[in-house]
Backbone as CSV, one residue per row, in Angstrom:
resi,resn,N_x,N_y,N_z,CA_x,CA_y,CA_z,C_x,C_y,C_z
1,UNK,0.849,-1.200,0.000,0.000,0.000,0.000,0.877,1.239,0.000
2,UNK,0.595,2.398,-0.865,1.239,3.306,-1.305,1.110,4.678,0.120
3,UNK,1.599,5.286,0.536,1.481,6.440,1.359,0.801,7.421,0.889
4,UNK,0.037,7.937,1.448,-0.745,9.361,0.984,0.543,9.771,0.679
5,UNK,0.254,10.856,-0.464,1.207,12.145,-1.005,0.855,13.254,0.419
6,UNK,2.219,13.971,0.299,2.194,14.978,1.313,2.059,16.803,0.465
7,UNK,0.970,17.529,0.827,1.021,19.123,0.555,1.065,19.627,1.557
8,UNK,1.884,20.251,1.818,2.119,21.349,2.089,1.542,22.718,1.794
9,UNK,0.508,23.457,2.744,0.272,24.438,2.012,0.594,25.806,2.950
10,UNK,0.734,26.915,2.390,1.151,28.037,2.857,0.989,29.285,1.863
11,UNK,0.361,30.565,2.640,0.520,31.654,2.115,1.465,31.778,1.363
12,UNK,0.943,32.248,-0.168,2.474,32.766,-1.011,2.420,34.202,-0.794
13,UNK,3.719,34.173,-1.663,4.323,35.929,-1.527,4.674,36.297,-3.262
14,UNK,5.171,37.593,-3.357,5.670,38.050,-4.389,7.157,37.749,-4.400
15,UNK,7.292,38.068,-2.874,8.746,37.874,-2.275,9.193,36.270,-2.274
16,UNK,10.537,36.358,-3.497,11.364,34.998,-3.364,11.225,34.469,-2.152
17,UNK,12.092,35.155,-1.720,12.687,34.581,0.202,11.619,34.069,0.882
18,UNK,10.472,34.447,1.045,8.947,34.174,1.215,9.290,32.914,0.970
19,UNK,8.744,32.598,-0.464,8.229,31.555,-0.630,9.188,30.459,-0.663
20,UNK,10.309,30.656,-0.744,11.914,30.189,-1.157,11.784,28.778,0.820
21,UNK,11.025,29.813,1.388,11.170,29.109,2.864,10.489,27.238,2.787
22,UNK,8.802,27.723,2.221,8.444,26.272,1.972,9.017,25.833,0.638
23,UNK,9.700,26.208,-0.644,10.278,24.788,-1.412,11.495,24.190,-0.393
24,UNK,12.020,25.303,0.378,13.082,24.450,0.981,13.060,23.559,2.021
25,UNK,11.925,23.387,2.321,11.315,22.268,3.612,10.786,21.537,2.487
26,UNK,10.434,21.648,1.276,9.769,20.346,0.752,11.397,19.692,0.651
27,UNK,12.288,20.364,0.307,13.304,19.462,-0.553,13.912,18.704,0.993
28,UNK,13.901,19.333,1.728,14.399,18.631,3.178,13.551,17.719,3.842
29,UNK,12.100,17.600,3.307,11.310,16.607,3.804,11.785,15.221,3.080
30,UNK,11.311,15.286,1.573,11.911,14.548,0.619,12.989,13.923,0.402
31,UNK,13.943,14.691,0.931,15.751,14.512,1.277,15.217,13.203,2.537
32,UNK,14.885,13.595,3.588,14.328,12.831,4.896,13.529,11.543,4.444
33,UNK,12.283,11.742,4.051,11.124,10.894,3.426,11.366,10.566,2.013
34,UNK,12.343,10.118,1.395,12.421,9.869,-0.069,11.222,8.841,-0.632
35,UNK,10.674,8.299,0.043,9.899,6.979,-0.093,8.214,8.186,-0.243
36,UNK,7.712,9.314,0.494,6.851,9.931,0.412,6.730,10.799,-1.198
37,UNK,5.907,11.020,-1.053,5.609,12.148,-2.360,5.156,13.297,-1.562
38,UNK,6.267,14.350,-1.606,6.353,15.662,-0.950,6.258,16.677,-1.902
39,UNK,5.184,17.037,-1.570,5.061,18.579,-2.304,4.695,20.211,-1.768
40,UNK,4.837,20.934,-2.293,4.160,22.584,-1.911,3.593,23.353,-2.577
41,UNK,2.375,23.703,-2.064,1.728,24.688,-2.766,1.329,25.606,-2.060
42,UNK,0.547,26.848,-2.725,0.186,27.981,-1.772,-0.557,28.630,-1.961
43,UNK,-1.553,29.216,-0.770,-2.871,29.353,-0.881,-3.451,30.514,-2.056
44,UNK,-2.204,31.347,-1.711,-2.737,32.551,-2.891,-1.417,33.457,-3.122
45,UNK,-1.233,34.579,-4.114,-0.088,35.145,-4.583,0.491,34.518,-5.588
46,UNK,1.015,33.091,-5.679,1.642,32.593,-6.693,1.763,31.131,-6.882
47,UNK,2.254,30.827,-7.950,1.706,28.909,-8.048,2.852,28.513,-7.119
48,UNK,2.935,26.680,-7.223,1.267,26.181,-7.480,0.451,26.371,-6.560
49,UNK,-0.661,26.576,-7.043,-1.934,26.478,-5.924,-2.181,24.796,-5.691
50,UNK,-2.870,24.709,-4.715,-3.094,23.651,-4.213,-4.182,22.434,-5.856
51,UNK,-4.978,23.207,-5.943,-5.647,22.151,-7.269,-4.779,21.999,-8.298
52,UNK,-3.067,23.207,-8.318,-2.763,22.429,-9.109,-1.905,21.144,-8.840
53,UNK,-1.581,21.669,-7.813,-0.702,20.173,-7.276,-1.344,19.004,-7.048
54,UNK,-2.223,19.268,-7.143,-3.428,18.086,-6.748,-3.710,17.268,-7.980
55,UNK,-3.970,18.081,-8.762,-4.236,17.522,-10.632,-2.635,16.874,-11.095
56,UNK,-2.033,17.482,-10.722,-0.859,16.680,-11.040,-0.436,15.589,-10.298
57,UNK,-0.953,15.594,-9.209,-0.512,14.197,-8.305,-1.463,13.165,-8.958
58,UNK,-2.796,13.383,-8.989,-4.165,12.620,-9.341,-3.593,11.921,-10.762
59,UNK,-2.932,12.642,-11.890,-2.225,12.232,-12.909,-1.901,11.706,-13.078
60,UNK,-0.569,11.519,-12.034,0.189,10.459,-11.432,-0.035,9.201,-10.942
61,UNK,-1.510,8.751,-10.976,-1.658,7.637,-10.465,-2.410,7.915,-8.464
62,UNK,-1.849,8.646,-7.881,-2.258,9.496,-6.499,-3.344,9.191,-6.038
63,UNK,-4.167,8.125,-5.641,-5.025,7.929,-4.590,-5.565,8.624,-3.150
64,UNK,-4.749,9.540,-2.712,-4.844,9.488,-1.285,-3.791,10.592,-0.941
65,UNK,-3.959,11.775,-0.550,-3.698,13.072,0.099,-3.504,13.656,1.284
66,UNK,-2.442,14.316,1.638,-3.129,15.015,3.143,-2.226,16.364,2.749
67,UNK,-2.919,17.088,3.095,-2.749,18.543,3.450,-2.036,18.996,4.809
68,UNK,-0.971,19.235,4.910,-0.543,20.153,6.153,0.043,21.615,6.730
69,UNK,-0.993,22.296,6.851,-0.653,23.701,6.574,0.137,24.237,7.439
70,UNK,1.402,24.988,7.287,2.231,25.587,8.035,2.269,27.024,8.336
71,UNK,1.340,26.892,9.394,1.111,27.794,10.060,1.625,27.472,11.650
72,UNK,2.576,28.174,12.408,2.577,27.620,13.599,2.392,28.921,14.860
73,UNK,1.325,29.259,14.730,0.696,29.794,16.138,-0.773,29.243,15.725
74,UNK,-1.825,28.524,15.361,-3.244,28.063,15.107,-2.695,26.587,15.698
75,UNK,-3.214,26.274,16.484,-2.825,24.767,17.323,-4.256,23.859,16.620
76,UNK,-5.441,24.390,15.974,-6.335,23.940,15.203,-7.012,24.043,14.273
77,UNK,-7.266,25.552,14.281,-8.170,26.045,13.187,-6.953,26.778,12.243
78,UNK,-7.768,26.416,10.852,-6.632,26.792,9.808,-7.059,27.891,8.911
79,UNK,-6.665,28.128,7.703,-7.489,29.940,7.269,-8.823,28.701,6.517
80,UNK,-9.461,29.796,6.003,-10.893,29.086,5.367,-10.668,28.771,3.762
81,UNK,-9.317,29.691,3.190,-8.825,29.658,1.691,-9.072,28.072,1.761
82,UNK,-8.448,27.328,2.840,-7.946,25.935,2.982,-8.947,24.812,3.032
83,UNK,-9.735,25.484,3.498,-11.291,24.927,3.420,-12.029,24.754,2.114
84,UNK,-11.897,26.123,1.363,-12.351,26.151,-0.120,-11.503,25.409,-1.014
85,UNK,-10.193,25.274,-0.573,-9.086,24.663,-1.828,-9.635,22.777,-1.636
86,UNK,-10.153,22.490,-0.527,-10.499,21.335,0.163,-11.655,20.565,-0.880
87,UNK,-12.356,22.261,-0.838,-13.789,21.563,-1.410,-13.888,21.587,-2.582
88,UNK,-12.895,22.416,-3.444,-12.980,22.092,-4.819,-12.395,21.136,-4.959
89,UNK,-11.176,20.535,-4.664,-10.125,19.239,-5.442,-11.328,17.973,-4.738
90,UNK,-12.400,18.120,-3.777,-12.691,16.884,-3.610,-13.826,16.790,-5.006
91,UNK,-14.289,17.979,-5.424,-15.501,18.093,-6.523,-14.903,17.788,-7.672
92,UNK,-14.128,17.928,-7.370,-13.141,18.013,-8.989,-12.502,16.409,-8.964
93,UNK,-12.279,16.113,-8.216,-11.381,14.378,-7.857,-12.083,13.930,-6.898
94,UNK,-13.540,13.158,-7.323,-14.053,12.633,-5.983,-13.533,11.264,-6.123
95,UNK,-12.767,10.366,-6.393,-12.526,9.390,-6.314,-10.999,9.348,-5.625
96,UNK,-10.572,10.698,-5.174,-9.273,10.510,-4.931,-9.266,10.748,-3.034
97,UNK,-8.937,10.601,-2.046,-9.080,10.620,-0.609,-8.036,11.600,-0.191
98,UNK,-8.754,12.587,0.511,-8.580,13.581,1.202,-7.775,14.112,2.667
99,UNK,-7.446,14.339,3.292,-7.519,14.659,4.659,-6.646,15.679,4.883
100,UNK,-7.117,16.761,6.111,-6.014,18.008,6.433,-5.814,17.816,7.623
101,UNK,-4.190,17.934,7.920,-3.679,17.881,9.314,-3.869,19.049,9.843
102,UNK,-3.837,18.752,11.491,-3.701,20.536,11.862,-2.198,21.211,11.829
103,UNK,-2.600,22.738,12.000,-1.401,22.879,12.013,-0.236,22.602,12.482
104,UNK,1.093,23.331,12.240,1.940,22.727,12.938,1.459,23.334,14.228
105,UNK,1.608,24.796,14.812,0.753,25.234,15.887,2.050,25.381,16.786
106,UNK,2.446,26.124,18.051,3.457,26.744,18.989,3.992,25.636,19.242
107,UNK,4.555,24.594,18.511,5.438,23.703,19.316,6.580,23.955,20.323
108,UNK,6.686,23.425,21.245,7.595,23.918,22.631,8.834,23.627,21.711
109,UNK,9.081,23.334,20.666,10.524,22.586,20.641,10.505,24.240,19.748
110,UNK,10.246,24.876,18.869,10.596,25.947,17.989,10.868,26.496,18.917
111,UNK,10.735,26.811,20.126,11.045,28.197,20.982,13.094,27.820,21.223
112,UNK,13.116,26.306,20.495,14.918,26.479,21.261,15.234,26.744,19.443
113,UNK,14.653,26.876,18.726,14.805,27.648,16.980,14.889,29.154,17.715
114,UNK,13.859,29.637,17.941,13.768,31.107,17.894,14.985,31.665,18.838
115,UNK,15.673,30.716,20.454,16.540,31.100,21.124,17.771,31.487,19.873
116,UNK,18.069,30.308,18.972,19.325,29.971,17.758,19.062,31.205,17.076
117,UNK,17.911,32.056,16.765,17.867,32.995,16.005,17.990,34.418,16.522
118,UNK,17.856,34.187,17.780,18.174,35.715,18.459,19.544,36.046,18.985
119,UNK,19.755,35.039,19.185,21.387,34.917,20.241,22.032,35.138,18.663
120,UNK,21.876,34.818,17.459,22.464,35.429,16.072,21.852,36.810,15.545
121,UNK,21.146,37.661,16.138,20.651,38.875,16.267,21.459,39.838,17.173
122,UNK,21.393,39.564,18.510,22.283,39.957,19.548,23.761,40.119,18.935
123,UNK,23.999,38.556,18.347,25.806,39.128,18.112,25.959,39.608,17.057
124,UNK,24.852,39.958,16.379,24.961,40.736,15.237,25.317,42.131,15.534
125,UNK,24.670,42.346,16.164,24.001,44.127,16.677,24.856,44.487,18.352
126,UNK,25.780,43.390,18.760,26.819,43.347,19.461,26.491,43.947,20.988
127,UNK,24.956,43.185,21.381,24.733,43.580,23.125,25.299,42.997,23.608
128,UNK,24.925,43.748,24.521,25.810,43.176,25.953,24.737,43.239,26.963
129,UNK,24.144,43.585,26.967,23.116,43.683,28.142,21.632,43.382,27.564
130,UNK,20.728,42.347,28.349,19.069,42.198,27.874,18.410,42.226,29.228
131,UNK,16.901,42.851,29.258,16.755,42.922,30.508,15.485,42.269,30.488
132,UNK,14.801,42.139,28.815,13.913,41.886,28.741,12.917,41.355,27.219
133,UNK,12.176,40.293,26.938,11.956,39.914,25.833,10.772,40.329,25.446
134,UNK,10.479,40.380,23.856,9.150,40.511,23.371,8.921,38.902,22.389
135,UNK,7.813,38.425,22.680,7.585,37.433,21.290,6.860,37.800,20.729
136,UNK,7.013,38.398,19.846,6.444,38.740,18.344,5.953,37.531,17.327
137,UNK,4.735,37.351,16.957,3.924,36.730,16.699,2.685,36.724,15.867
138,UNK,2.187,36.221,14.832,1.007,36.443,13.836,-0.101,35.811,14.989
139,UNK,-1.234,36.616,14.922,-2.266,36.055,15.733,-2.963,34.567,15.498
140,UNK,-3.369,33.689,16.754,-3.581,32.550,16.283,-5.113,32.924,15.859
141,UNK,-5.705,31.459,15.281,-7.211,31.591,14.246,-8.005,31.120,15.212
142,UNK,-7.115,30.195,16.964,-7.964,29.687,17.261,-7.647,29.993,18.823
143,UNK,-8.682,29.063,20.145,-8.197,29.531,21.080,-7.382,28.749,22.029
144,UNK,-7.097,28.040,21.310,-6.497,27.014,22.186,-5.059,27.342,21.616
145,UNK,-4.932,27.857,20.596,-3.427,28.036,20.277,-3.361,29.727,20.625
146,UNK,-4.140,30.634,21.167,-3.672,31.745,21.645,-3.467,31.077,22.933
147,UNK,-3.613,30.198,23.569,-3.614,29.992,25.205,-2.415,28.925,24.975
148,UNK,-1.503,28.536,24.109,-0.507,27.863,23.295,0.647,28.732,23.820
149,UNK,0.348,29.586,22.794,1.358,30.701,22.460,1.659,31.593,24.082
150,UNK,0.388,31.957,24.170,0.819,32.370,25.775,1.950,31.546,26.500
151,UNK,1.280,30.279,26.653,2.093,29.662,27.874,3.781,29.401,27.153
152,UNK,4.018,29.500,25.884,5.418,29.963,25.316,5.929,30.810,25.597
153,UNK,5.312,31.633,25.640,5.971,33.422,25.993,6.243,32.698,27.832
154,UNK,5.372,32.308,28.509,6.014,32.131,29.925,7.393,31.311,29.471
155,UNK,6.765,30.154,29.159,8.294,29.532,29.158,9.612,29.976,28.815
156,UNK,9.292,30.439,27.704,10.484,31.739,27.094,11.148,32.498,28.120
157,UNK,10.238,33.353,28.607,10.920,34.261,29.633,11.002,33.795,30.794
158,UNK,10.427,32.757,31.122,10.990,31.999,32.367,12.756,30.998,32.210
159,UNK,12.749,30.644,31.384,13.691,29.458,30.568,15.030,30.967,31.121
160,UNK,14.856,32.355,30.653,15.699,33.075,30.383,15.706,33.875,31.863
161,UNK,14.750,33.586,32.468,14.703,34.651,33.845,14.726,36.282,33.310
162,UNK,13.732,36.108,32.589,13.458,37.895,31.941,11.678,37.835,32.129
163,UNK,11.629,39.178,32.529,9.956,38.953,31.399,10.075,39.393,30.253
164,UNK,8.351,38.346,30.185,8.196,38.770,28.344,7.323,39.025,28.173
165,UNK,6.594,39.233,26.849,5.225,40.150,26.896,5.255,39.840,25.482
166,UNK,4.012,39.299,24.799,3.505,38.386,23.496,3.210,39.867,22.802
167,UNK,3.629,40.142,21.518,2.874,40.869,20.668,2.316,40.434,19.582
168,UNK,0.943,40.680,19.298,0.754,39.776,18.033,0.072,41.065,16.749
169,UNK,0.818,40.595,15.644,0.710,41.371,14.375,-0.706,41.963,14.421
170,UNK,-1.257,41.136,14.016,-2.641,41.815,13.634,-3.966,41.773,14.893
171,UNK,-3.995,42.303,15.957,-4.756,42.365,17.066,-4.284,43.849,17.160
172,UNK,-5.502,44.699,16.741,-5.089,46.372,17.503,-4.804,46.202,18.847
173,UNK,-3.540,47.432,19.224,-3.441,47.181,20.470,-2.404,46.060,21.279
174,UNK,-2.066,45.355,20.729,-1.422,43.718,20.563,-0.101,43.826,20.119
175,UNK,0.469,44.940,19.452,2.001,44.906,18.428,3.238,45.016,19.375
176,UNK,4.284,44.958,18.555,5.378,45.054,18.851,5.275,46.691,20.075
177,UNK,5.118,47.713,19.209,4.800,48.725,20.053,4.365,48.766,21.565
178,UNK,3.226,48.462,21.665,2.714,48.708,22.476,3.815,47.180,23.631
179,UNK,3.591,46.454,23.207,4.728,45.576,24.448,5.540,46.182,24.865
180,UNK,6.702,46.559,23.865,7.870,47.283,24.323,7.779,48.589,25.400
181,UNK,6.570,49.546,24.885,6.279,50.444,25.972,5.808,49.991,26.880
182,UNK,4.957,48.962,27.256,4.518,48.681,28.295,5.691,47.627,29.470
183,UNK,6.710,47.088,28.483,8.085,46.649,29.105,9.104,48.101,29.942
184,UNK,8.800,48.781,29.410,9.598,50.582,29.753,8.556,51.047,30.560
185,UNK,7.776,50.425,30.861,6.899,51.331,32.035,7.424,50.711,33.462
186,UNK,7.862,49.208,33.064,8.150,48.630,34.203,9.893,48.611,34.707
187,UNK,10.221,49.590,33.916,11.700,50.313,33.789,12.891,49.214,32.924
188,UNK,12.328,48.483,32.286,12.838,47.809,31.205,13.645,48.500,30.063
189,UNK,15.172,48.389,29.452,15.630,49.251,28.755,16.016,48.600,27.339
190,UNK,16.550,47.595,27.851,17.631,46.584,26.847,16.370,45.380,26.355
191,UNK,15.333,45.833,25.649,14.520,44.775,25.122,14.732,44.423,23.836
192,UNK,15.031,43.065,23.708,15.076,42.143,22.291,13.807,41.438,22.117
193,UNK,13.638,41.527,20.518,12.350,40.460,20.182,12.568,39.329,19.412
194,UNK,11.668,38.438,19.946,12.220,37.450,19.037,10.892,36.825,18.072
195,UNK,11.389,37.108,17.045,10.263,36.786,15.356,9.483,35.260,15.606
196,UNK,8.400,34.454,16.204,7.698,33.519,16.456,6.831,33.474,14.500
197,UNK,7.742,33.420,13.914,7.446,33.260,12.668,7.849,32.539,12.121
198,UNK,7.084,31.793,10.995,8.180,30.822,10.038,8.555,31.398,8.784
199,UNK,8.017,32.433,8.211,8.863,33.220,7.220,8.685,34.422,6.861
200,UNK,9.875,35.496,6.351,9.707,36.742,6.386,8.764,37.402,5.888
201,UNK,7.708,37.296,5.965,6.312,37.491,5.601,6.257,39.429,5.797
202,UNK,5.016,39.915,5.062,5.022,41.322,5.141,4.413,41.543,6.888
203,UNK,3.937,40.235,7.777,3.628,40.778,8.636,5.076,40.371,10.047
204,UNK,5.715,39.614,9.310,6.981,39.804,9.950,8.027,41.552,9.892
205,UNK,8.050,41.630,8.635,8.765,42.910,8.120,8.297,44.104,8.928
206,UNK,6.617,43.841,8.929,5.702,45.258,9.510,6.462,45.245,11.073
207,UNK,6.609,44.196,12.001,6.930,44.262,13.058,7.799,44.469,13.703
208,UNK,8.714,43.978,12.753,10.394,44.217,13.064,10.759,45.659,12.562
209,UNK,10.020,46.213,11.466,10.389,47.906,11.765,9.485,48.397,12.759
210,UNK,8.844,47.738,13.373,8.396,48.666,14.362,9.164,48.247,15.656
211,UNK,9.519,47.392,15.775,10.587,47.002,16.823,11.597,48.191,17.120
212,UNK,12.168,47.889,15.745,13.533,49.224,15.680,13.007,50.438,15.934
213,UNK,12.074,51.139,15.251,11.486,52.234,15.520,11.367,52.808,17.251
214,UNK,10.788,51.763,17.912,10.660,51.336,19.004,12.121,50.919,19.911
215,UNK,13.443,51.380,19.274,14.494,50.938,20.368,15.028,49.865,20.313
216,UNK,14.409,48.747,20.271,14.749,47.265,20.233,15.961,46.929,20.246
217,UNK,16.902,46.149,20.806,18.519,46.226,20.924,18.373,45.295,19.930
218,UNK,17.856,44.127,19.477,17.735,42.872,18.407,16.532,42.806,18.092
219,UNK,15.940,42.372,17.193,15.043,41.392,16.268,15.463,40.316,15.474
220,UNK,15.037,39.011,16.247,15.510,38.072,15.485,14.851,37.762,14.074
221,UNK,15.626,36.677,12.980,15.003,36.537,11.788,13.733,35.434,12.321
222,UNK,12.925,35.581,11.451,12.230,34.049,11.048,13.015,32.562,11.417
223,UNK,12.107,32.006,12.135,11.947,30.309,12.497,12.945,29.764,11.157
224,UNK,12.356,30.186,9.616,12.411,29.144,8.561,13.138,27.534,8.470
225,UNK,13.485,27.459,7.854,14.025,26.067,8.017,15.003,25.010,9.028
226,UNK,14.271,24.503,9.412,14.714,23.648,10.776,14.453,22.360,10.866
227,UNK,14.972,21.576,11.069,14.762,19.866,11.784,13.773,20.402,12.310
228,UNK,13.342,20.796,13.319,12.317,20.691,13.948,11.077,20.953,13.439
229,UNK,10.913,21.937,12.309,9.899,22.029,11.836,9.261,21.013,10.363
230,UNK,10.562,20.416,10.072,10.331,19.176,9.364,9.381,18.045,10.143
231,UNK,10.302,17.807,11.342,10.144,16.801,12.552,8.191,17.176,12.535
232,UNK,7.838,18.821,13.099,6.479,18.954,13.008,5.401,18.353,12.497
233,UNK,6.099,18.819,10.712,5.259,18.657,9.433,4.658,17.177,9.386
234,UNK,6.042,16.294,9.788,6.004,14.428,9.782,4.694,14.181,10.303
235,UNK,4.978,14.615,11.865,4.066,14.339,12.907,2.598,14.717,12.143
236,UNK,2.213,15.548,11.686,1.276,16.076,11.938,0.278,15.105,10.639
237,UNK,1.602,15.266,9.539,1.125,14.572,8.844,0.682,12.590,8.647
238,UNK,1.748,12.520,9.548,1.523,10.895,10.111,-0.478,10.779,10.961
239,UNK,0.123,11.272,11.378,-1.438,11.374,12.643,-2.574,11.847,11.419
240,UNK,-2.599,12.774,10.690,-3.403,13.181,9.505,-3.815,11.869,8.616
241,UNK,-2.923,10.840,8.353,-3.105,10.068,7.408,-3.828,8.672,7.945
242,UNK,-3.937,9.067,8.972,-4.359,7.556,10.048,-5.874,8.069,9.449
243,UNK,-6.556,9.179,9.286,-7.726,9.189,8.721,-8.172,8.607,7.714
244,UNK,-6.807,8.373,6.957,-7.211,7.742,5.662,-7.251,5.915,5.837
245,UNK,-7.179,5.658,6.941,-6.994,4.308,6.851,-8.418,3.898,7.259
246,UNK,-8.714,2.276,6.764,-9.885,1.755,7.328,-9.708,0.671,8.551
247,UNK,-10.399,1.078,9.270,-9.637,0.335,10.668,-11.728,-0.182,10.818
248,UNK,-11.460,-1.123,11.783,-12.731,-2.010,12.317,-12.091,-2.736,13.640
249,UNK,-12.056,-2.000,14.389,-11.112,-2.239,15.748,-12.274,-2.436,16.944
250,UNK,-12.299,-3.455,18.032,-12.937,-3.307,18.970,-12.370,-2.770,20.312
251,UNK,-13.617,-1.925,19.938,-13.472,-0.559,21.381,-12.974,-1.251,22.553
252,UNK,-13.430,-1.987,23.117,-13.216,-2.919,23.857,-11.810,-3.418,24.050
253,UNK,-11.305,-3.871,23.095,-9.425,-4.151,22.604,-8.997,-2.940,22.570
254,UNK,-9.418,-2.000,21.799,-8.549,-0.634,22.049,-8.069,0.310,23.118
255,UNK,-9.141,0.183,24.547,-9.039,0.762,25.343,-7.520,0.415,26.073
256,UNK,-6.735,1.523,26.403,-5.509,1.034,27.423,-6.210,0.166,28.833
257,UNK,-5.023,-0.559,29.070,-4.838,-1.199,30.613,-5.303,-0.220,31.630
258,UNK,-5.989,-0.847,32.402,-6.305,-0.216,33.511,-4.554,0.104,34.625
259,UNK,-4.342,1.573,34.722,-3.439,1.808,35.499,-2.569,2.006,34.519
260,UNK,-2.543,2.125,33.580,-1.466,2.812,32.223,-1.299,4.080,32.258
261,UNK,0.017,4.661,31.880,0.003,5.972,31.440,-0.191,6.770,30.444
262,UNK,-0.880,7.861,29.968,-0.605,8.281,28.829,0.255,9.436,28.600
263,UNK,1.008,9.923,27.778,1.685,11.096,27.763,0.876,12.084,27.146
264,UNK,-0.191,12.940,28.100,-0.669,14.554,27.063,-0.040,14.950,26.883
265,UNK,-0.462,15.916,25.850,0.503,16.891,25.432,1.039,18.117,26.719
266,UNK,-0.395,18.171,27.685,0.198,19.181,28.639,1.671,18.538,29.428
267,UNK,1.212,17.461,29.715,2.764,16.400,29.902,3.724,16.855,29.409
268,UNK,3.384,16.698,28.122,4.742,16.922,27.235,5.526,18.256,27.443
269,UNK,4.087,19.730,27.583,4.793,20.566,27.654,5.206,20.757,29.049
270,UNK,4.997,20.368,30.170,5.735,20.290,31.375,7.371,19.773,31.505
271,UNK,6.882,18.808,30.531,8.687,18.315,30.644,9.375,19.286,29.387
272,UNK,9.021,20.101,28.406,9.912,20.593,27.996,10.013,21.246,28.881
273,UNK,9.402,22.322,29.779,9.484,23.212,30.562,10.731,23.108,31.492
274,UNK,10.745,21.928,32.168,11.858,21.454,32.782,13.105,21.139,32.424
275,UNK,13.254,20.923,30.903,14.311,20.544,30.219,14.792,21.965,28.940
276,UNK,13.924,23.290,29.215,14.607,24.060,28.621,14.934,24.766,29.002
């Protein structure tokens, strides 16, 4: 039995570098997963769009799909483009099987990416002194990944023994700005931000000049390409494709042992907590 094909989908840009971020996680997935059929497309701005990658996989012989959109502050809900791109390729290819993972969403492990990207900000711009962080951030779609992202920003500035204070792009009221002043009220001087983005997007750019504008001793770059966010994509997409399978399992057999453990995810993020 053949593996669902993997898409990838993501906001395009006009901007190379933009979009330059997801072909280069397809070629590093692929590099990783040679045995998968890895691809990227993007929701809007520039090809391929998702139906076309889709028509060309279906071409190919392609049975069986999953979608995983890389977005990582939405821990569930994804944009609605993704929804519509959903419902045409199934109208258009109803014989071919479907499924969308969630996003990748605030994984605890990107926050030791974003540390790698600021501490190369800092020695760029040659501080010496931080007293205090901002995480700068695209707003999540949903609420379980704004209450995500929060408990990152603790860990963050706990991990570092600073405070920190979440700004998110598009929430009036919410920006880079307003954190930083409200960090200087509490006599904060030496504040760095660090970009909770995966690529230099226009709402990355918007923030980081307002950072500087704003004083900022650093702004780190974009998340973009990382093991870890490969590692994400896998996951998300592994667990995504279990939809596509036909299982006839008794409930009964499936249930764990009485007195078993399971690992939640709040688990999970407790022990990164402890281990970063």
């Amino acid at each position: 039995m053949t593996a669902p094909a993997l898409v990838m989908l993501s906001h395009g840009s006009t901007e190379h570098r933009v979009t330059e971020v997801t072909h280069r996680l397809r070629v590093g997935l692929q590099s990783l997963r040679p045995e998968l059929e890895v691809n990227a497309a993007f929701i809007d701005s520039c090809p391929p769009t998702g139906p076309q990658v889709v028509s060309q996989l279906v071409a190919r012989g392609v049975e069986e799909i999953v979608f995983v959109p890389l977005h990582i502050t939405s821990a569930i809900a994804h944009h609605v483009a993704i929804d519509e791109i959903v419902d045409r390729v199934r109208s258009t290819h109803p014989s071919t099987r479907f499924a969308v993972a969630r996003p990748i969403g605030p994984e605890p492990r990107l926050l030791s990416v974003l540390d790698l990207r600021l501490r190369a900000a800092l020695a760029s711009g040659h501080a010496t002194e931080l007293d205090a962080l901002v995480l700068s951030a695209e707003g999540p779609a949903d609420v379980r990944g704004a209450a995500l992202l929060a408990r990152r920003a603790r860990q963050w500035g706990a991990h570092h023994r600073l405070p920190c204070v979440t700004a998110l792009s598009d929430e009036p009221g919410a920006g880079v700005s307003q954190a930083i002043a409200s960090l200087r009220d509490q006599g904060r001087r030496h504040i760095a931000v660090g970009s909770f983005y995966l690529t230099g997007d226009q709402f990355f750019e918007a923030q980081a000049r307002q950072a500087l504008r704003h004083s900022a001793i650093a702004v780190s770059g974009p998340i973009g390409v990382d093991d870890v966010v490969l590692d994400a994509v896998l996951a998300r997409y592994c667990f995504a494709a279990m939809d596509l399978l036909d299982f006839d399992i008794d409930l009964a057999v499936a249930q764990p042992p009485e007195g078993s453990v399971l690992k939640t995810a709040d688990q999970a993020d407790l022990a990164f907590a402890a281990a970063f």
